[in-house]
C-alpha positions in Angstrom: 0.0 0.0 0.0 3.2 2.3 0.9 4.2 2.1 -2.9 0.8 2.6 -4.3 0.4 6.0 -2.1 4.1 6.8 -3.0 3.3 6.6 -7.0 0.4 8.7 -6.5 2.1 11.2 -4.7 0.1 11.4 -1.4 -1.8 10.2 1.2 -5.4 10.8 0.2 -7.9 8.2 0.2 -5.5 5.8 3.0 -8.7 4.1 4.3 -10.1 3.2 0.7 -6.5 1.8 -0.3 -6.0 -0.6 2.3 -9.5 -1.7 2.2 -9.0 -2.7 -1.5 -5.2 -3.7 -0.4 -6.9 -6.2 1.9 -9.3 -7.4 -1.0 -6.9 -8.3 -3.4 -4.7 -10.0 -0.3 -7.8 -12.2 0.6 -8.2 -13.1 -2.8 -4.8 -13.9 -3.4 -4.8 -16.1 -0.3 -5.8 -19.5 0.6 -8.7 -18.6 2.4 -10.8 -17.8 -1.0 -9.3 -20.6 -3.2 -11.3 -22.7 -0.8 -14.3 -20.9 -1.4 -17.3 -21.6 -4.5 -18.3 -18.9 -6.4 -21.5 -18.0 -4.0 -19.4 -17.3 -1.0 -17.2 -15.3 -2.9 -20.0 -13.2 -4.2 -21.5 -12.3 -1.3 -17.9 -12.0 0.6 -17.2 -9.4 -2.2 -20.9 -8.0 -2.0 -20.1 -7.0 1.7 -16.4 -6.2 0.9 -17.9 -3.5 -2.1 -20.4 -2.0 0.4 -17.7 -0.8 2.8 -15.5 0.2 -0.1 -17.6 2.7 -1.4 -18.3 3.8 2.3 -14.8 4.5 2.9 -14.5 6.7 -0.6 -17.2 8.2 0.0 -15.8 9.3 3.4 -12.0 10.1 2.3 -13.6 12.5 -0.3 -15.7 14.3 1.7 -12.3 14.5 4.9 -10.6 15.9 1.9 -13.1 18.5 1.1 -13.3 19.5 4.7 -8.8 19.7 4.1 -9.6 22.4 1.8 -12.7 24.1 2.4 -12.3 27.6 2.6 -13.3 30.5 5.2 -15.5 32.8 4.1 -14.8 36.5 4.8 -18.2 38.8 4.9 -20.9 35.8 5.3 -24.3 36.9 5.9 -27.7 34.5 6.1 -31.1 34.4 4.8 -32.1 37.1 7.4 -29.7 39.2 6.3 -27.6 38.4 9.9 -24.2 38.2 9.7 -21.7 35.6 10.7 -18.8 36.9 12.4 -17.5 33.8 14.1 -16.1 31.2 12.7 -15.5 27.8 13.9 -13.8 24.4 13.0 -14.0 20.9 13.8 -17.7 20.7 13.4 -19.8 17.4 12.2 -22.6 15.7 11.2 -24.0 12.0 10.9 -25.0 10.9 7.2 -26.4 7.6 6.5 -25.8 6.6 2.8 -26.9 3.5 1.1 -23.3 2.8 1.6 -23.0 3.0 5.1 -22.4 5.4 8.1 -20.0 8.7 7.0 -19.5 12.0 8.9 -19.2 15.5 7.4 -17.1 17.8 9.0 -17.4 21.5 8.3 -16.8 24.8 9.2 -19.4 26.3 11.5 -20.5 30.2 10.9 -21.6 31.8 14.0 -23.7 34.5 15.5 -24.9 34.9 19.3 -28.9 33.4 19.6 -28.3 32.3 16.0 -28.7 28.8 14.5 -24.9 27.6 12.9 -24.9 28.3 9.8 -22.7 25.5 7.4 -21.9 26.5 4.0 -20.8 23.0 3.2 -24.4 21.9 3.7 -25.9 24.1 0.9 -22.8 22.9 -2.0 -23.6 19.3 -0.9 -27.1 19.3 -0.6 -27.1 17.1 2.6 -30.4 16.4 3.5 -32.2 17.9 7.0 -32.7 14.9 8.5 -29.2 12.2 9.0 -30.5 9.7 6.3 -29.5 10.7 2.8 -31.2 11.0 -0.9 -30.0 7.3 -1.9 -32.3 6.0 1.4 -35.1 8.2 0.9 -35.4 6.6 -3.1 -35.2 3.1 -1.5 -37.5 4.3 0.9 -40.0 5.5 -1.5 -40.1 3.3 -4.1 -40.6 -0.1 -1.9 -42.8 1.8 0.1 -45.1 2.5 -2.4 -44.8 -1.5 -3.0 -46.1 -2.7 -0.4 -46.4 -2.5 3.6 -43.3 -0.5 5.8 -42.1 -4.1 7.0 -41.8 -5.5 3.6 -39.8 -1.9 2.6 -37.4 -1.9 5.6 -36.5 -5.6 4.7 -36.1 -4.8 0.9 -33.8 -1.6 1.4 -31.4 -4.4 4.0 -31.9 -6.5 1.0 -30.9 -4.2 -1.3 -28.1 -2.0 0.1 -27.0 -3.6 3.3 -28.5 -0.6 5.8 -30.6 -1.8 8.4 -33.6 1.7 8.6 -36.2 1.1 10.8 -39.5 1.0 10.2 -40.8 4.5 11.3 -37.6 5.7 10.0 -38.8 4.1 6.5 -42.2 5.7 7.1 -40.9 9.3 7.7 -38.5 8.9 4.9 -41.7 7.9 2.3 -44.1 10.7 3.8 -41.2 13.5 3.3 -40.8 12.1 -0.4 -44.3 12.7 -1.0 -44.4 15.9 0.5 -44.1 18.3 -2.9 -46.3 15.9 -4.8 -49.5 18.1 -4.5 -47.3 21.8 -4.9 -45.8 19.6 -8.2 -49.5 19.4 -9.7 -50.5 22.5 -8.0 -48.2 24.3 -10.5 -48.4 22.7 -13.6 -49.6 25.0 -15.9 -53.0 23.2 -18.3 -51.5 23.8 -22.3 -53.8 26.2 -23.7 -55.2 25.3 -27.2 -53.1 26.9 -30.0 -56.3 27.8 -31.8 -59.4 28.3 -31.4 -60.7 25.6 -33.8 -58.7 22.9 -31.7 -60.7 20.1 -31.3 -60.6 17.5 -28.3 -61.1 13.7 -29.4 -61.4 10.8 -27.6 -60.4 7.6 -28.6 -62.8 4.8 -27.0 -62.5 0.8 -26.9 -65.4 -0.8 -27.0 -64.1 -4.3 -27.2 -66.7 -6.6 -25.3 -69.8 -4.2 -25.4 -72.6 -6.3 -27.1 -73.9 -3.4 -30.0 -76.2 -5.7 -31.4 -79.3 -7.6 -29.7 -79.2 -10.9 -31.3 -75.9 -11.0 -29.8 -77.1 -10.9 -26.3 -77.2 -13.9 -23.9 -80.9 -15.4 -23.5 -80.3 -14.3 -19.5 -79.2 -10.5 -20.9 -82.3 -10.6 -23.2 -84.8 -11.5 -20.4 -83.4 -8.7 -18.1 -83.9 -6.6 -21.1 
């Protein structure tokens, strides 16, 4: 691992690298040559998860390395932040697995922290992010919030519980009625527009000596 950081030039991403490292030493070893083909898969499938996990956390440790102050920052209220402090964090839960965003924390006395970092990476109010809100929306809409919470483990490894799931599915809904409150109804171009309708009137008896002796003495 010493010679792969060393050809890169430096020491970014260390977690991810000797995760992979001690993938490709397992499958080099004994240990998998003993193994059939469904026990590596789903060795690999937990091996992937935790991966990605530990990317996704050495890229967002190396944004907070370079994130910037901000001279001059002022909110929504027009308040501004004076005060700025470091070492800050918060919990995200990605489809991947547990990762924590640290950040710089602008301040003002009786004021909520403000975190600029929030707004570029669109984190989510609430610790669980987009990827588990999808999940959460889509099998919920499938069938009950059991059935969802076992098909998102299923599916991505994250144990959610079941309110959780429920919350997650409710807030996904919540624009839906705003959505069709502002869609705008296409005006006809011209006045002369007609509307048609296309109907199907596949199994509708249309003629009487076609009718069923019970259909003809309702009739």
């Amino acid at each position: 691992m010493n010679g792969t950081v060393g050809i890169l030039g430096d020491a970014n991403f260390c977690s991810s690298r000797e995760h992979f490292e001690s993938v490709v030493d397992f499958l080099d070893g004994e240990e998998a040559f003993v193994l059939d083909h469904g026990s590596l898969e789903a060795r690999l499938e937990v091996s992937s998860r935790e991966l990605f996990r530990r990317l996704f956390q050495d890229h967002l440790d190396l944004r907070a390395q370079r994130e910037a102050r901000v001279e001059g920052v002022v909110d929504s209220a027009g308040t501004p932040r004076d005060s700025i402090e470091v070492g800050h964090h918060r919990v995200l839960c990605t489809v991947f697995g547990e990762v924590r965003v640290r950040r710089f924390a602008y301040r003002q006395r009786g004021e909520e922290n403000l975190h600029l970092v929030d707004a570029s990476l669109n984190l989510p109010e609430e610790k669980h992010s987009h990827g588990l809100r999808r999940w959460s929306a889509i099998e919920a809409s499938r069938g009950s919030y059991d059935e969802a919470t076992a098909a998102i483990e299923r599916g991505t490894g994250q144990k959610v519980g079941k309110r959780q799931v429920e919350s997650l599915a409710k807030r996904g809904a919540s624009d839906v009625d705003a959505f069709y409150a502002e869609r705008s109804v296409p005006e006809c171009a011209l006045s002369g527009d007609v509307l048609v309708l296309s109907v199907d009137d596949k199994g509708i008896v249309m003629r009487p000596e076609a009718l069923k002796r019970g259909d003809k003495e309702g009739s």
